[in-house]
N, C-alpha and C positions, 0 to 999 in steps of 0.2 A: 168850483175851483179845481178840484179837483179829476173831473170831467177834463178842461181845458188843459189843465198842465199833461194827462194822459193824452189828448189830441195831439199837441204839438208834440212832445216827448216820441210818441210813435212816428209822425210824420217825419221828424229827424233821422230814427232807427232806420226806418223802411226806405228811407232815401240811400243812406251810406251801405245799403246792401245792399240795393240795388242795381248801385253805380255801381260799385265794386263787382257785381257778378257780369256788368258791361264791358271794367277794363277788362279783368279775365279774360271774355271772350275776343274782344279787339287782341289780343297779348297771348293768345293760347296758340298749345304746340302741342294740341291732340286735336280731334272731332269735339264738336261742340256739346254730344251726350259726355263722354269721358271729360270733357270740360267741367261741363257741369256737376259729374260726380265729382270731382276736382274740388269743385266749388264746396260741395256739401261736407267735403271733408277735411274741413277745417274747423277747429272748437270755435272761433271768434264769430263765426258766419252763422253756425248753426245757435250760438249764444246769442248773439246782436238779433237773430230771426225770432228767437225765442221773446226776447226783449219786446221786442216791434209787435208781437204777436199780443203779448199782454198788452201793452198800453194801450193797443187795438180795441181788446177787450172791454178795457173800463173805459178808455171815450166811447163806446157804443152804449154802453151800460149805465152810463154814469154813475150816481151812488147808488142804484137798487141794490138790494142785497137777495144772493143766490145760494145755494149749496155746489155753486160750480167747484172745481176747483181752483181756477183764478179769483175766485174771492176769500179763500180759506186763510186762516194768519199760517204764515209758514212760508207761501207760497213766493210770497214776494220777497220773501227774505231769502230762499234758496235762490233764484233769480238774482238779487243781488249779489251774491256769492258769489257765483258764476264769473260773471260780467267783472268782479272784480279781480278776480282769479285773472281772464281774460288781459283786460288791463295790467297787472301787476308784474304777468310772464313776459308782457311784450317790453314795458318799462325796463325789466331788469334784465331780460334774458336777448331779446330781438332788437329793441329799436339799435343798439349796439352795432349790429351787422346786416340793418335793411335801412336802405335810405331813398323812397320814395320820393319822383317830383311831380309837380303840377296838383292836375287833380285827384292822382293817384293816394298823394301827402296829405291831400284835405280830407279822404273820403278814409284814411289811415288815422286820423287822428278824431275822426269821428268813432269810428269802430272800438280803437283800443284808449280812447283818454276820452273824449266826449260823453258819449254813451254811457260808459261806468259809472261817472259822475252826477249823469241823470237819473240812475238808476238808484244809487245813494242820495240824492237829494228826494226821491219821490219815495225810497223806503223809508226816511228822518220822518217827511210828514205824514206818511198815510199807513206805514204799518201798522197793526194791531201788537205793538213787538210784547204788551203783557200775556197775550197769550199762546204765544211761538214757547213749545217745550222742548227741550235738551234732546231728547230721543226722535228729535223727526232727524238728527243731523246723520244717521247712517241711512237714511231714505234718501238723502240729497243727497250722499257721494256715488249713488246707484248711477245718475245722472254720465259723468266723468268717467266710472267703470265701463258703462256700456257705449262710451264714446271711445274709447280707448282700445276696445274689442275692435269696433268696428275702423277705427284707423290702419291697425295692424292687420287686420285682415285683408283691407284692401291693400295695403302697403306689401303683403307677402304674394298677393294674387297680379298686382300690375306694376308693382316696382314702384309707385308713387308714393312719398311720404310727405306730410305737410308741415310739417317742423321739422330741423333739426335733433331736437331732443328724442326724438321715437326714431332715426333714420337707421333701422337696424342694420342694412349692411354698412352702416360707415362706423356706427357705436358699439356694437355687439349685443347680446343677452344681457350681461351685467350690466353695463350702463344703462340700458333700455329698464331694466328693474329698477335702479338706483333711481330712473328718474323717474318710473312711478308709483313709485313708492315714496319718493319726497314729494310728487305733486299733489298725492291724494292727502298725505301728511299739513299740507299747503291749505288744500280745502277745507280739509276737520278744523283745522286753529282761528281759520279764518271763520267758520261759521260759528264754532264755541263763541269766538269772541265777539261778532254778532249778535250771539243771542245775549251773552254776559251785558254788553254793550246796552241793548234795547232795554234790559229789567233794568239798567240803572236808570237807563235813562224817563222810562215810564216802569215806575216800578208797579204791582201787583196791588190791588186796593180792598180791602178786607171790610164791609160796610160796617160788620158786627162787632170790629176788633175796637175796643180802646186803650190806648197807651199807658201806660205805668207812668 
């Protein structure tokens, strides 16, 4: 079951990135290399790629068990984070002022609402969330730091920003900090409460322990 659900779950991932890196190119107003770093430097592209990549992973795999690190507990729950994170920003912050038609709309709603959701449906069933620890969550915000490095780096070398929220010459310094410093703030709570989330929900099982 598990197997299948990571089949199709990927095959959906890898479709809406891919389309999506087709309209770009139909729709682009550089050369199609600068396109394509265009492409790669967006969080949902590089998140949805990451997505598509794991579920890759375990439909090839199915349940064997590895020391890879896509099979590791933690793994799929920083993944999840993400992807929700992902979703969340566009919900509250974008869909507001992008309004995508046709195929554009369908392959937008697979990205930032679809996907997340797959992603939260397949971490409810196959996490291992009793043994995801508290301390991997400053490991997963490394992820978003050195996404963030590399957005503004490119964004001060070709003037290209891909969101609003980081578009320094229109926001300045201070707001560009304000807002990452609430995004990263966004991530921690989110993933705390992930983990909080998972022990309750499969809590810790003690063989030795008997109850008072």
């Amino acid at each position: 079951m598990k197997k299948t659900y990571a089949l199709v779950f990927g095959l959906i991932s890898w479709l809406a990135v891919i389309i999506q890196y087709f309209l770009m190119l139909e729709n682009r107003e550089a050369g199609i290399m600068e396109t394509t770093i265009r492409f790669l430097s967006f969080f949902t592209i590089l998140t949805n790629t990451l997505v598509a990549v794991y579920f890759t992973k375990h439909a090839l795999r199915g349940s064997q068990r590895s020391q890879s690190i896509w099979n590791k507990p933690g793994t799929l729950s920083s993944i999840t984070v993400y992807i929700l994170v992902v979703g969340l920003v566009y919900q509250v912050v974008l869909r507001p002022i992008w309004d995508p038609q046709g195929m554009a709309r369908v392959v937008d709603e697979l990205l930032h609402s679809i996907n997340p959701l797959l992603v939260l449906f397949f971490w409810f069933k196959f996490e291992e969330k009793e043994k995801v620890t508290w301390n991997k969550v400053p490991k997963w915000l490394l992820y978003p730091f050195l996404y963030f490095i590399w957005a503004m780096s490119h964004g001060l070398v070709t003037g290209f920003y891909p969101y609003p929220f980081v578009n320094l010459p229109e926001i300045g310094w201070t707001r560009l900090m304000i807002n990452f410093i609430s995004l990263l703030a966004v991530f921690s709570v989110l993933s705390l409460s992930l983990i909080w989330t998972g022990k309750k929900i499969h809590p810790k099982r003690y063989p030795n322990h008997t109850p008072l």
